[in-house]
Backbone bond lengths (Angstrom), bond angles and torsions (degrees), N, CA, C in turn:
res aa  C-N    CA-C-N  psi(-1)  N-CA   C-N-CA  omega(-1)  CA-C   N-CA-C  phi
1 X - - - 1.432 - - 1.514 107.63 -
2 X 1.240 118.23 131.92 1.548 141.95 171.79 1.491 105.99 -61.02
3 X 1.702 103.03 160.90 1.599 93.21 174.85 1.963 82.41 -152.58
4 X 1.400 107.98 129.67 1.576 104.51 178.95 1.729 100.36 -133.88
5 X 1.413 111.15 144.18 1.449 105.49 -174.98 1.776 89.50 -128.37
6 X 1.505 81.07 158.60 1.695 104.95 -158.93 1.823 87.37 -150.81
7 X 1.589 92.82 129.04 1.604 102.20 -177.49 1.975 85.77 -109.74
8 X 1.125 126.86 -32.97 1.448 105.47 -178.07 1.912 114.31 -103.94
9 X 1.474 95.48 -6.23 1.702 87.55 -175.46 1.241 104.02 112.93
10 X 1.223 134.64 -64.04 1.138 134.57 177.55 1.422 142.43 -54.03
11 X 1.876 96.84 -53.70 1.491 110.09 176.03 1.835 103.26 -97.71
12 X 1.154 110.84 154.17 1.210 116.47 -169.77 1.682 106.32 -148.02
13 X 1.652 106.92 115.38 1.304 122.96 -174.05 1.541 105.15 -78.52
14 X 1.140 141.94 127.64 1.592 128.09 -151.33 2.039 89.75 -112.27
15 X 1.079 123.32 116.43 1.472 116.71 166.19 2.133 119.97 -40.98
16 X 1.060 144.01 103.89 1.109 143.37 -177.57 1.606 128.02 -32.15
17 X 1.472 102.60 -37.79 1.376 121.13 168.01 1.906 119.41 -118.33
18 X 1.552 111.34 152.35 0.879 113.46 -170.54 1.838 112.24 -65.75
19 X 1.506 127.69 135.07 1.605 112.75 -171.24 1.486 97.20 -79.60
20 X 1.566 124.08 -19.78 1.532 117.95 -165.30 1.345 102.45 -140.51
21 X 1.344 133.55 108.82 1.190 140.40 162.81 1.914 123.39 -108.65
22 X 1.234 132.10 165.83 0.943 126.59 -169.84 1.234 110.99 -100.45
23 X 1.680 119.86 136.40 1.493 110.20 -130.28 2.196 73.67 -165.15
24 X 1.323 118.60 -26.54 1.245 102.68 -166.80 2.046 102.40 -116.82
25 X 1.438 98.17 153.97 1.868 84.06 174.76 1.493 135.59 -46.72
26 X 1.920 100.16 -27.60 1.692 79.82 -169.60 1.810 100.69 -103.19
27 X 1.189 111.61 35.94 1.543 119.67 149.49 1.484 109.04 -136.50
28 X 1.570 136.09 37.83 1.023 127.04 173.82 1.687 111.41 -65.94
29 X 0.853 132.61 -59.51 1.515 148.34 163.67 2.128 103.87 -35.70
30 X 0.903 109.86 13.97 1.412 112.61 -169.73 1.688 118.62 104.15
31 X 2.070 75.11 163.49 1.700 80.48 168.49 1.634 108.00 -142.87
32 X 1.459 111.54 131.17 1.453 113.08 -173.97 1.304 120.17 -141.33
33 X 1.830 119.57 175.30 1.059 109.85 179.47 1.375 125.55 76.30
34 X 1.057 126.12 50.72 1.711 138.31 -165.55 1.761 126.45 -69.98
35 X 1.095 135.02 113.33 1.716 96.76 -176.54 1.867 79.21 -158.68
36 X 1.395 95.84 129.57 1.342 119.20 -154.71 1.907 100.19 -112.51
37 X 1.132 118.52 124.11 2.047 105.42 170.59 1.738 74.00 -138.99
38 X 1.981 102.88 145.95 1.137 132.96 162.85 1.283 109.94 -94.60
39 X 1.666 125.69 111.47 1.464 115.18 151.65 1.560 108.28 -99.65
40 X 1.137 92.90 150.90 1.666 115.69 161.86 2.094 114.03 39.43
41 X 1.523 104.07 42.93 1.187 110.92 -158.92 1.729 153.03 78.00
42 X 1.750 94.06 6.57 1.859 133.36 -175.91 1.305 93.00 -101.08
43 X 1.054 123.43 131.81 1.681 124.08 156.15 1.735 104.60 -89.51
44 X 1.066 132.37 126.15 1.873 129.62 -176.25 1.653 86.71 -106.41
45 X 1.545 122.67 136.56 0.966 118.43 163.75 1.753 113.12 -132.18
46 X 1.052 138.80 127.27 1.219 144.12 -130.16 1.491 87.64 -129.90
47 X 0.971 122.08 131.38 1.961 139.38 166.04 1.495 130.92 -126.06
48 X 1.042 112.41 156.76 1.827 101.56 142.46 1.157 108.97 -114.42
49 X 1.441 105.20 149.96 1.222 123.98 176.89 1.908 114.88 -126.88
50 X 1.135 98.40 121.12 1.705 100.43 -167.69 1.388 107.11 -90.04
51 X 1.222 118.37 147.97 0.853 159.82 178.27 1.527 142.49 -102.98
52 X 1.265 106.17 15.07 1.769 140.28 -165.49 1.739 85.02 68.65
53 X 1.584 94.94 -84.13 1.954 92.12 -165.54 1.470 98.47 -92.78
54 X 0.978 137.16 49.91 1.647 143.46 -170.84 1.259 111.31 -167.25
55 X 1.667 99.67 109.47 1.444 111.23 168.19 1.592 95.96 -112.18
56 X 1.614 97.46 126.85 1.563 116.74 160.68 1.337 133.97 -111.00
57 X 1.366 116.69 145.77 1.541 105.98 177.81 1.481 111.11 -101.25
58 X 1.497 121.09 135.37 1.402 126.91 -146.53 1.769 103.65 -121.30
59 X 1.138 112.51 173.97 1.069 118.31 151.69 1.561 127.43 -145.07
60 X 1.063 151.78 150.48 1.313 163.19 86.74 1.523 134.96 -37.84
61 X 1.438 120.41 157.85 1.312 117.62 -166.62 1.188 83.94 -147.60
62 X 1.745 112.17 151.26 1.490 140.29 -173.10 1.182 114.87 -140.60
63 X 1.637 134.84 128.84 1.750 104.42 140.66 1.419 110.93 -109.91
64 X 1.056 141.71 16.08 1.805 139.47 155.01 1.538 115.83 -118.92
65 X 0.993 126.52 -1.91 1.691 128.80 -177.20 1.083 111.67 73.44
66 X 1.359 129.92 16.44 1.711 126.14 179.05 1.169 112.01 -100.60
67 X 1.734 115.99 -57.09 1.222 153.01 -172.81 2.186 105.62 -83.80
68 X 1.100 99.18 103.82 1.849 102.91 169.52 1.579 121.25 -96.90
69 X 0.806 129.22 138.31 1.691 121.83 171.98 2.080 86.80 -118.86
70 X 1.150 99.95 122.83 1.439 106.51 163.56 1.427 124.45 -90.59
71 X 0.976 124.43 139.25 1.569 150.94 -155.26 1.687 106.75 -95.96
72 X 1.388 98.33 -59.82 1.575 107.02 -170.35 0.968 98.98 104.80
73 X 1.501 107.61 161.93 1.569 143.16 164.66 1.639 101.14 -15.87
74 X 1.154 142.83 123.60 1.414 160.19 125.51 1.661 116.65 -29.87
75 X 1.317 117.95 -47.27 1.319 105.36 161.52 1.933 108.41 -142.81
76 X 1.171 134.15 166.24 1.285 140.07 -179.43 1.223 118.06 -111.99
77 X 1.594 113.55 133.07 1.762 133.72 -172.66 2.053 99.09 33.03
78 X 1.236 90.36 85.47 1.422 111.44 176.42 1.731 87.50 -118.54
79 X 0.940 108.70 155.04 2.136 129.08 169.79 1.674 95.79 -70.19
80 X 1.354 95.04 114.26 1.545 107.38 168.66 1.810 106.75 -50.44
81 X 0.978 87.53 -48.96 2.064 79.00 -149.49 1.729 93.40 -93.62
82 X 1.559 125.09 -11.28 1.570 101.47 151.99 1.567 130.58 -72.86
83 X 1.492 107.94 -14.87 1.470 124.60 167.33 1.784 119.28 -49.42
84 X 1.486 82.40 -65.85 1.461 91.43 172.13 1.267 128.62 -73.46
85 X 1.531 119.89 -42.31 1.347 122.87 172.90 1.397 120.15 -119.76
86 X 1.546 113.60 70.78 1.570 115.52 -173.79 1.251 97.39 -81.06
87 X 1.846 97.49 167.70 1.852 113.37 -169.53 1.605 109.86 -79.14
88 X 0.795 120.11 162.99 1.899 145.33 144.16 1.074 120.38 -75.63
89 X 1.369 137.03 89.21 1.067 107.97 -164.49 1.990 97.87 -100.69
90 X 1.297 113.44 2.97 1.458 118.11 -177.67 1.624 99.14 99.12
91 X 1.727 99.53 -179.80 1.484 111.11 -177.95 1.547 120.89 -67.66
92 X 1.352 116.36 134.99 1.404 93.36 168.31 2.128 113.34 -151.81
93 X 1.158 70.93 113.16 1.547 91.63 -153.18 1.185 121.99 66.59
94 X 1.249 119.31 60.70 1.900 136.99 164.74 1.624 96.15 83.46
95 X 1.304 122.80 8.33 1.377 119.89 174.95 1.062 119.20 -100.99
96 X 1.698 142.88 155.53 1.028 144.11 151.63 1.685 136.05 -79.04
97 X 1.336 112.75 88.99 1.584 109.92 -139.12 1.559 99.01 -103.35
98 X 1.805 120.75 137.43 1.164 129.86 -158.23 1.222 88.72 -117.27
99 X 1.758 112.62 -176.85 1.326 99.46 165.29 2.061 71.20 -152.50
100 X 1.560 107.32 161.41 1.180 133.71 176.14 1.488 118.41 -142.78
101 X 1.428 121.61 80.92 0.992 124.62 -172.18 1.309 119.25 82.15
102 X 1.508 113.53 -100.60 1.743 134.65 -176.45 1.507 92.76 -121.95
103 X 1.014 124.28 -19.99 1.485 116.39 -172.47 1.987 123.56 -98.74
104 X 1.102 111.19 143.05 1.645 132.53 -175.63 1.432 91.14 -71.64
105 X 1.244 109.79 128.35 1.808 108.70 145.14 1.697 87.61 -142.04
106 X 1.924 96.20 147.37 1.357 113.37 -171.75 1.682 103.38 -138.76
107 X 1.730 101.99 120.31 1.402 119.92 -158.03 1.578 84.99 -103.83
108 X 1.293 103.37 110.59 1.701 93.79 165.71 1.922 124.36 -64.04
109 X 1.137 132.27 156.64 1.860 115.83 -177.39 1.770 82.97 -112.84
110 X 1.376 92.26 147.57 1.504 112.59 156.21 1.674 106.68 -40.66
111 X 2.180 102.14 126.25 1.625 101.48 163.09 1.088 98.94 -132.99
């Protein structure tokens, strides 16, 4: 993964080398999908990392965006393709209800 900094938005200085490459087995097959939130001076950066038949969701930790310490996998032998493409199942009782495999997850909606 690339890292480019832009002081107005527009122009964008691109870093020369990649800051995060795939370096461990369960992202040997790649690493994608990037999405980075800073608390309290940590950069958390969240991925997948494949696995030929294993897509995982990963983490890394930062405090300048150059430098990563990887975390690993977030959860273990989860269903690749409900990870990535879990259901809708619509509202149900003011909730937004998913489904992942065999398992419930329950997104509360703004009241």
């Amino acid at each position: 993964m690339g890292l480019a900094i832009s002081s107005d938005g527009y122009h964008c200085e691109r870093e020369p080398e990649p800051v995060l490459s795939p370096s461990e087995d369960y992202e040997r097959f790649g690493c994608e999908d990037p999405c980075v939130t800073a608390v309290d001076g940590v950069y958390y950066l969240t991925y997948t990392g494949w696995e030929r038949e294993n897509a995982r969701l990963c983490l890394a930790t930062s405090t300048d965006l150059h430098h990563w310490t990887k975390r690993g996998p977030l959860f273990k032998d989860f269903d690749t393709f409900a990870v990535t493409k879990p259901s809708w199942l619509g509202l149900v009782e003011g909730r937004r209800d998913f489904t992942i495999q065999d398992a419930w997850t329950m997104v509360d909606v703004f009241r």
